[in-house]
GUSE-246599 format. One record per residue: residue number from 1; x negated, z negated, y negated of N, C-alpha, C, O in turn. Coordinates in steps of 0.2 Angstrom, whole numbers, plus 5000, padded with zeros to 4 digits. Example, Ala and Ser with C-alpha at 12.3 -4.5 7.8 and 13.67 -1.06 7.14 Angstrom:
2
<site num="1" n_c1="4934" n_c3="4961" n_c2="5028" ca_c1="4938" ca_c3="4961" ca_c2="5022" c_c1="4934" c_c3="4961" c_c2="5016" o_c1="4929" o_c3="4958" o_c2="5017"/>
<site num="2" n_c1="4936" n_c3="4965" n_c2="5011" ca_c1="4932" ca_c3="4964" ca_c2="5005" c_c1="4936" c_c3="4961" c_c2="5000" o_c1="4933" o_c3="4960" o_c2="4994"/>
This chain:
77
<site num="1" n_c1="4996" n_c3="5000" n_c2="5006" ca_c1="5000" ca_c3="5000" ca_c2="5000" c_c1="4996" c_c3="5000" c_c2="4994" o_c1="4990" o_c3="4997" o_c2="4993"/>
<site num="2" n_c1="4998" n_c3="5004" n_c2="4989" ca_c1="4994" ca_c3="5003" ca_c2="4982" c_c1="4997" c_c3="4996" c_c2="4979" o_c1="5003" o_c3="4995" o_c2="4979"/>
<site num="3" n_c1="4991" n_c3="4993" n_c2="4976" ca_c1="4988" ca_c3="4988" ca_c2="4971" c_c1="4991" c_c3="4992" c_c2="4964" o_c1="4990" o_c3="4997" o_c2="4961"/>
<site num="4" n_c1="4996" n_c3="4985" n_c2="4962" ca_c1="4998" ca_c3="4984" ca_c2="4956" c_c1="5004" c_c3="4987" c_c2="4955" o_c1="5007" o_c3="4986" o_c2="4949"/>
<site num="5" n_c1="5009" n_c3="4991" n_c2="4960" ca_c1="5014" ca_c3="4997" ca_c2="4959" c_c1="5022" c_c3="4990" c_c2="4961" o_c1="5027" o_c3="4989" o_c2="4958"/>
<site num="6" n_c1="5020" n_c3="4986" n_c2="4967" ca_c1="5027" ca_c3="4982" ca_c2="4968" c_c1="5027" c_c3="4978" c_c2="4962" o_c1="5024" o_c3="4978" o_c2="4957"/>
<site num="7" n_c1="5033" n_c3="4976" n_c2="4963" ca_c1="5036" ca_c3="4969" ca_c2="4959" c_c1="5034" c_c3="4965" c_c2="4966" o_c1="5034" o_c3="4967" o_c2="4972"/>
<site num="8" n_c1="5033" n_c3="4958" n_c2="4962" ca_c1="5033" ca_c3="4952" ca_c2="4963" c_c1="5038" c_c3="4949" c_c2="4969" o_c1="5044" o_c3="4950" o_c2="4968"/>
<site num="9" n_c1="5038" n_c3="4947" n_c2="4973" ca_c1="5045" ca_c3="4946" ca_c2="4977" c_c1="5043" c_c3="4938" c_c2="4978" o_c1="5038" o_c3="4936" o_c2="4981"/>
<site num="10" n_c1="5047" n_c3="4934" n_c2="4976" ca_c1="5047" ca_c3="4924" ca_c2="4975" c_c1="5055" c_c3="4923" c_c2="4978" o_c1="5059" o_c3="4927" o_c2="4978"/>
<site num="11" n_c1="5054" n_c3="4917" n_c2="4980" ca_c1="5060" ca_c3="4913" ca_c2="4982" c_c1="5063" c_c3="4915" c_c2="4979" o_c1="5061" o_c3="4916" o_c2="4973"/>
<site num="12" n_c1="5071" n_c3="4915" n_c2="4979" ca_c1="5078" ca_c3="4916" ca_c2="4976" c_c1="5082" c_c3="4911" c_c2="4977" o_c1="5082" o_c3="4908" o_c2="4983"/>
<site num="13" n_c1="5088" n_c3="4909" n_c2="4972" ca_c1="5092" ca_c3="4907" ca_c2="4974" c_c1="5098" c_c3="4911" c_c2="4973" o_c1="5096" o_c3="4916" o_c2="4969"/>
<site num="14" n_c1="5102" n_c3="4911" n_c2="4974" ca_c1="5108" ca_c3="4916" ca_c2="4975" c_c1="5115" c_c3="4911" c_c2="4975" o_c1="5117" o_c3="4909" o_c2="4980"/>
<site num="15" n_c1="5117" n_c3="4910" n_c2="4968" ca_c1="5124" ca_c3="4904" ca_c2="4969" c_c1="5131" c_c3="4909" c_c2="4969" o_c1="5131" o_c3="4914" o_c2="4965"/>
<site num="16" n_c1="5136" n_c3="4907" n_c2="4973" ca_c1="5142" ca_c3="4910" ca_c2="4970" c_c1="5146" c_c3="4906" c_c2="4966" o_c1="5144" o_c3="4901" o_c2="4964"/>
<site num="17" n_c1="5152" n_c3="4909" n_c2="4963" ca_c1="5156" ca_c3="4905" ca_c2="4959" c_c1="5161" c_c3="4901" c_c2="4962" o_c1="5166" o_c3="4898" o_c2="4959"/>
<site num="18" n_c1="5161" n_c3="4900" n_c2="4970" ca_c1="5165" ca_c3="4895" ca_c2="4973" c_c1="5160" c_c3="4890" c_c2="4976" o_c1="5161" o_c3="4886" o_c2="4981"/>
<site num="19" n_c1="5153" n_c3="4890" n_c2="4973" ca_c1="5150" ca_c3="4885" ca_c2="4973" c_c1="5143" c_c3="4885" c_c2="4979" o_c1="5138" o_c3="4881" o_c2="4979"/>
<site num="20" n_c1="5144" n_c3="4892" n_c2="4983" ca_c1="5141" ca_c3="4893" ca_c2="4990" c_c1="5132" c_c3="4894" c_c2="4986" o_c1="5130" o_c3="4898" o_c2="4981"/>
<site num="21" n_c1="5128" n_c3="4890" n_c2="4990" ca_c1="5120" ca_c3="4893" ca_c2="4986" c_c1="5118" c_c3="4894" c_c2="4993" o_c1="5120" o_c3="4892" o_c2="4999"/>
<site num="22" n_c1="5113" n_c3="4899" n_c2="4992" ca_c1="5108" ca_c3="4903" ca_c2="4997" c_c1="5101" c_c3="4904" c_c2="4993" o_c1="5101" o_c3="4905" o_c2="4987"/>
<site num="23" n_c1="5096" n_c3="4903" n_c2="4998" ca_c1="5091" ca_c3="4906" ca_c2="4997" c_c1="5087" c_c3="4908" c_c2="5000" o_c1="5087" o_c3="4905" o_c2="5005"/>
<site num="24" n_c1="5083" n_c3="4914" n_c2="5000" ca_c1="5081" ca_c3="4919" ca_c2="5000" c_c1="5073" c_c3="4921" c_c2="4998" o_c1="5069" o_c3="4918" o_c2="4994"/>
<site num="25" n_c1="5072" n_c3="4929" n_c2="5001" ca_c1="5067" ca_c3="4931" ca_c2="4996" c_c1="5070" c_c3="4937" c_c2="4991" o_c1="5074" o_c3="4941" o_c2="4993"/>
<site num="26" n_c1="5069" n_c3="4937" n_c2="4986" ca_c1="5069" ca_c3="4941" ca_c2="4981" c_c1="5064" c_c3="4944" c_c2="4975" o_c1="5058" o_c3="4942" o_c2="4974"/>
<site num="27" n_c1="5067" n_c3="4947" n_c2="4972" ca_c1="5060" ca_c3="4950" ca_c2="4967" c_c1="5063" c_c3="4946" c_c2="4958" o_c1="5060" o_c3="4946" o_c2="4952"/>
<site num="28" n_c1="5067" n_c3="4945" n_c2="4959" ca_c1="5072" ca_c3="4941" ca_c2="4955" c_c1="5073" c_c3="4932" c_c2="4957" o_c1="5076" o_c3="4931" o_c2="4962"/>
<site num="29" n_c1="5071" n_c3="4926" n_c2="4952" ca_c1="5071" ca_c3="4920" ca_c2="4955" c_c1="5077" c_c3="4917" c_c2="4956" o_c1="5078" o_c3="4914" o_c2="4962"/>
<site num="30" n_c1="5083" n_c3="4918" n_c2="4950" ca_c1="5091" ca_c3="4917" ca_c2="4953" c_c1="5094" c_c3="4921" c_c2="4951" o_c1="5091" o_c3="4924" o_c2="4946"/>
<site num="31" n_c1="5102" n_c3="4923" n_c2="4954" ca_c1="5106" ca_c3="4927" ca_c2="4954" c_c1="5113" c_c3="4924" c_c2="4956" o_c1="5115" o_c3="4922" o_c2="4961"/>
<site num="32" n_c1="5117" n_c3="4924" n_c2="4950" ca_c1="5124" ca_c3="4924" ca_c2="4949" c_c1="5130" c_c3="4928" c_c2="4952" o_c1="5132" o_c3="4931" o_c2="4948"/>
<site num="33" n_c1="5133" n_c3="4927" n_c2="4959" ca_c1="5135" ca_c3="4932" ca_c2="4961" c_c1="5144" c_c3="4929" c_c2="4961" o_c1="5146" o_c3="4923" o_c2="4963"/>
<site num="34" n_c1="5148" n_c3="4935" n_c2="4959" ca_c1="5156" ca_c3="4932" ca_c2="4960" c_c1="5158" c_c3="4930" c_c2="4966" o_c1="5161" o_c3="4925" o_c2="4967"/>
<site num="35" n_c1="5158" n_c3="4934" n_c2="4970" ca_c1="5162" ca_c3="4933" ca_c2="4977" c_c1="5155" c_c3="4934" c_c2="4982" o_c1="5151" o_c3="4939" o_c2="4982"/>
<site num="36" n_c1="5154" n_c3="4929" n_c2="4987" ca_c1="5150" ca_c3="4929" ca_c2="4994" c_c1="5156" c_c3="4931" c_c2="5001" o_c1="5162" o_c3="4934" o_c2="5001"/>
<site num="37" n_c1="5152" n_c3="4930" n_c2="5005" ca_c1="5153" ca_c3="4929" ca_c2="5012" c_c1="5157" c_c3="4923" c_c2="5013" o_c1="5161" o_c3="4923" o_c2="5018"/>
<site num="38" n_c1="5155" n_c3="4918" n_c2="5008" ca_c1="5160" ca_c3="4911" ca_c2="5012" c_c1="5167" c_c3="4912" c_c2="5008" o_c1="5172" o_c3="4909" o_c2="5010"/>
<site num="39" n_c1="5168" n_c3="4916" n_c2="5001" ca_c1="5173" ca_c3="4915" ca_c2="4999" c_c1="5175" c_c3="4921" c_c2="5000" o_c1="5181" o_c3="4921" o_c2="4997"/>
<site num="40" n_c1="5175" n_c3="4927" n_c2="5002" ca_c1="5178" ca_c3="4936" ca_c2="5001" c_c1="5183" c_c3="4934" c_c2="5007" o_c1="5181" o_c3="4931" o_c2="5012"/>
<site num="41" n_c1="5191" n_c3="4937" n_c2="5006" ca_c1="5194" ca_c3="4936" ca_c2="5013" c_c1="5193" c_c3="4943" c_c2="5018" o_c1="5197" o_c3="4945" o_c2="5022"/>
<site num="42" n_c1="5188" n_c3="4946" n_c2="5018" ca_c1="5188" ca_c3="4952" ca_c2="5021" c_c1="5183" c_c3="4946" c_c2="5028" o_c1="5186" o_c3="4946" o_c2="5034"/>
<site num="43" n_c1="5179" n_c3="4944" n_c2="5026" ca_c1="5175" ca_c3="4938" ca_c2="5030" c_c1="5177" c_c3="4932" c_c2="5031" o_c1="5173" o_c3="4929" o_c2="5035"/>
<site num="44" n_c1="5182" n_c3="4928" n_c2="5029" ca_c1="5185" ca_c3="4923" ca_c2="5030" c_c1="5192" c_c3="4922" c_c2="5034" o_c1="5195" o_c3="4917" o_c2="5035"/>
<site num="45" n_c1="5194" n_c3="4932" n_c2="5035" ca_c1="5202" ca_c3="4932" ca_c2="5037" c_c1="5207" c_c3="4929" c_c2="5035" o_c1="5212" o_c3="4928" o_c2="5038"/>
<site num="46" n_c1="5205" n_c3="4925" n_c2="5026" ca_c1="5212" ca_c3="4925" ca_c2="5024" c_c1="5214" c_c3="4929" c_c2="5020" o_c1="5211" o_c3="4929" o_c2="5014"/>
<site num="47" n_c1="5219" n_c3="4933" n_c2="5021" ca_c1="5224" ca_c3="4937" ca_c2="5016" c_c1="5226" c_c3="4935" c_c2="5010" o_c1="5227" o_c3="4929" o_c2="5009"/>
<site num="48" n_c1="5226" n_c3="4939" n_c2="5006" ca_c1="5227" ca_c3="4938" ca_c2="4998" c_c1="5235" c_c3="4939" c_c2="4999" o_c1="5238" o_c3="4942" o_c2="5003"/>
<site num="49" n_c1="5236" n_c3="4934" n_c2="4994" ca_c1="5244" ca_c3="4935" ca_c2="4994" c_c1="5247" c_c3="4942" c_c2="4992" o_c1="5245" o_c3="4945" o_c2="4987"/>
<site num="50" n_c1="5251" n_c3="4944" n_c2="4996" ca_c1="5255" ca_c3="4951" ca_c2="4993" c_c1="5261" c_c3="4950" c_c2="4993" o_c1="5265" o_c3="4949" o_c2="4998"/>
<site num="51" n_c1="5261" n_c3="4950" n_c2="4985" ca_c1="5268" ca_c3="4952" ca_c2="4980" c_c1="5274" c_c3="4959" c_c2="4983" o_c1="5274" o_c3="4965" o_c2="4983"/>
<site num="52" n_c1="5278" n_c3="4955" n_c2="4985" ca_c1="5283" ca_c3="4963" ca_c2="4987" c_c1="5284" c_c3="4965" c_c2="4982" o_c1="5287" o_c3="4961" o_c2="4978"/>
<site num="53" n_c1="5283" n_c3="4972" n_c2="4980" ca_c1="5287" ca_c3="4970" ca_c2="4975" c_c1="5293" c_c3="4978" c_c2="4976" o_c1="5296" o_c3="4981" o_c2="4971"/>
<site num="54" n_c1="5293" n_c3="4979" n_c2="4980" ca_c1="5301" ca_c3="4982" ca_c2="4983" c_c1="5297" c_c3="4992" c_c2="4982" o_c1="5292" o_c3="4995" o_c2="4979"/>
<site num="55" n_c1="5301" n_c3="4994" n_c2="4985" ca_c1="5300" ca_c3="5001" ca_c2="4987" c_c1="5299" c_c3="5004" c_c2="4980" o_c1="5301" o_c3="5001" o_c2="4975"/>
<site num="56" n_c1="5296" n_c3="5011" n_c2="4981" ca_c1="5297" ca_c3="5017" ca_c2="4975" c_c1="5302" c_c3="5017" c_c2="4972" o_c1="5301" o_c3="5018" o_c2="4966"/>
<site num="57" n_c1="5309" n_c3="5017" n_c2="4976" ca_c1="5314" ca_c3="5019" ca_c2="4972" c_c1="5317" c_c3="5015" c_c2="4968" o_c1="5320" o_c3="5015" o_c2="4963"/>
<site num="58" n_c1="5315" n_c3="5009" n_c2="4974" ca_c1="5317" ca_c3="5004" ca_c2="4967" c_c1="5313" c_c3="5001" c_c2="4961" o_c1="5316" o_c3="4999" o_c2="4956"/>
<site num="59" n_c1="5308" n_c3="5002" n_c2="4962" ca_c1="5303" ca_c3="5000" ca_c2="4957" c_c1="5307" c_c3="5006" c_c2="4951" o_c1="5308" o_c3="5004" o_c2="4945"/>
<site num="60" n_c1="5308" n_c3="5013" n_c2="4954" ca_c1="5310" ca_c3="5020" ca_c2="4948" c_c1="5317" c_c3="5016" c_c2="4943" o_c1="5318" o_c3="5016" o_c2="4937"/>
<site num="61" n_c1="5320" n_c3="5014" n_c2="4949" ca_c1="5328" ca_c3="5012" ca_c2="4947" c_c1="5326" c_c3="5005" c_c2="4939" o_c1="5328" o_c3="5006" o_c2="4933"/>
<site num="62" n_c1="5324" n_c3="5002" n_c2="4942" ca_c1="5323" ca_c3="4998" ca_c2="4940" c_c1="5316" c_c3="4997" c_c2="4934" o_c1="5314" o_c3="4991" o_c2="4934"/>
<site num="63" n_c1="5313" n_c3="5001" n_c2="4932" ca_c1="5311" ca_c3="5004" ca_c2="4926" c_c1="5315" c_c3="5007" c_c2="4921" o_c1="5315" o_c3="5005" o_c2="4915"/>
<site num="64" n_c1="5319" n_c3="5013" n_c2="4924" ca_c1="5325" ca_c3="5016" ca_c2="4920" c_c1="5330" c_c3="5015" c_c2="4920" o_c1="5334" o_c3="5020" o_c2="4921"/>
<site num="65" n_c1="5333" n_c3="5006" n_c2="4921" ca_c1="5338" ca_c3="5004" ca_c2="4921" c_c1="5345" c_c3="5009" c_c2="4925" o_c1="5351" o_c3="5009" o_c2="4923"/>
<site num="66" n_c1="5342" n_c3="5013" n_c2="4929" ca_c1="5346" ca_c3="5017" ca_c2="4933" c_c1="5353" c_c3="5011" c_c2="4937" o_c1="5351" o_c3="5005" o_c2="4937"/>
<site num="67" n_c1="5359" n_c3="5011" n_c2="4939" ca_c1="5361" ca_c3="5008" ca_c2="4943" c_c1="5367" c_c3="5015" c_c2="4946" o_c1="5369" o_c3="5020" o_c2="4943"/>
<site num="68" n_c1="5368" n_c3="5013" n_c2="4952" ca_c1="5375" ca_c3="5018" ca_c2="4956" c_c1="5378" c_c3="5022" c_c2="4952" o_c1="5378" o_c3="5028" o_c2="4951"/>
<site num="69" n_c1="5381" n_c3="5017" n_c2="4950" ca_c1="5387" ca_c3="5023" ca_c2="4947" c_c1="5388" c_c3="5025" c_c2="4939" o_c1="5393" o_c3="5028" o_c2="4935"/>
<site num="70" n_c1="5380" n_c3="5023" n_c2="4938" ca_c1="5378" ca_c3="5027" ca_c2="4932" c_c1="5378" c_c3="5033" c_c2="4933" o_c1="5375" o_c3="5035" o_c2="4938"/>
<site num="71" n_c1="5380" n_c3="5037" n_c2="4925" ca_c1="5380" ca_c3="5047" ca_c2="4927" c_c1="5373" c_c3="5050" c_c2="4927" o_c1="5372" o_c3="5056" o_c2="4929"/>
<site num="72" n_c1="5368" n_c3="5044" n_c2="4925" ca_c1="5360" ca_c3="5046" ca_c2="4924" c_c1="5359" c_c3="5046" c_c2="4933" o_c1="5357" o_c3="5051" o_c2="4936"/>
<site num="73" n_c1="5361" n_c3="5040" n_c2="4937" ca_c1="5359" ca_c3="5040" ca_c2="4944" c_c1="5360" c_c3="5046" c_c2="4949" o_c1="5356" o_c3="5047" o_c2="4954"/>
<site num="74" n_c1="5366" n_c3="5052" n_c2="4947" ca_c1="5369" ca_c3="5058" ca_c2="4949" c_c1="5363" c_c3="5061" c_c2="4949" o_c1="5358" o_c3="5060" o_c2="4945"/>
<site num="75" n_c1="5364" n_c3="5065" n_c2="4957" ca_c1="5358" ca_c3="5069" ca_c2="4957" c_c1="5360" c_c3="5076" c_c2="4952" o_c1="5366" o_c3="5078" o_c2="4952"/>
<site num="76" n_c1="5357" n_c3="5078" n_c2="4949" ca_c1="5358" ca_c3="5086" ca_c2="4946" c_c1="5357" c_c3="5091" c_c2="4951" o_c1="5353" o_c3="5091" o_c2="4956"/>
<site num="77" n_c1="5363" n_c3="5098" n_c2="4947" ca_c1="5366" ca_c3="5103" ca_c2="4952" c_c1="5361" c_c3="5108" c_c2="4951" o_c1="5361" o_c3="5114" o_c2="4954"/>
């Protein structure tokens, strides 16, 4: 290897914001990361809450105040 071209690589710490710390090697001393491994639900299998919040048509309907037997709701000929 060529002399003088790497960066430095020193101990790391690596904290997340649910509080998880890791250390490591890095070329960087510490590092601030949002989401880990112990907090992401892709690696923890818990599901994020999901909002129904109801089909297409009703989300349409229900945007533009559409209801049944309004003459706006008629399909056109």
């Amino acid at each position: 290897m060529k002399e003088g071209i790497h960066p430095k690589y020193v101990d790391s710490t690596i904290s997340c914001a649910c509080g998880s710390v890791v250390k490591t090697r890095a070329t960087v001393e510490r590092m601030h990361v949002d989401v880990c491994s112990q907090c992401h639900p892709f690696y923890t299998g818990k599901r994020q809450q999901v909002v129904d919040r109801g089909g297409r048509i009703e989300q349409f309907k229900r945007r533009y105040n559409l209801e049944q037997g309004s003459p706006a709701a008629a399909p056109q000929a």
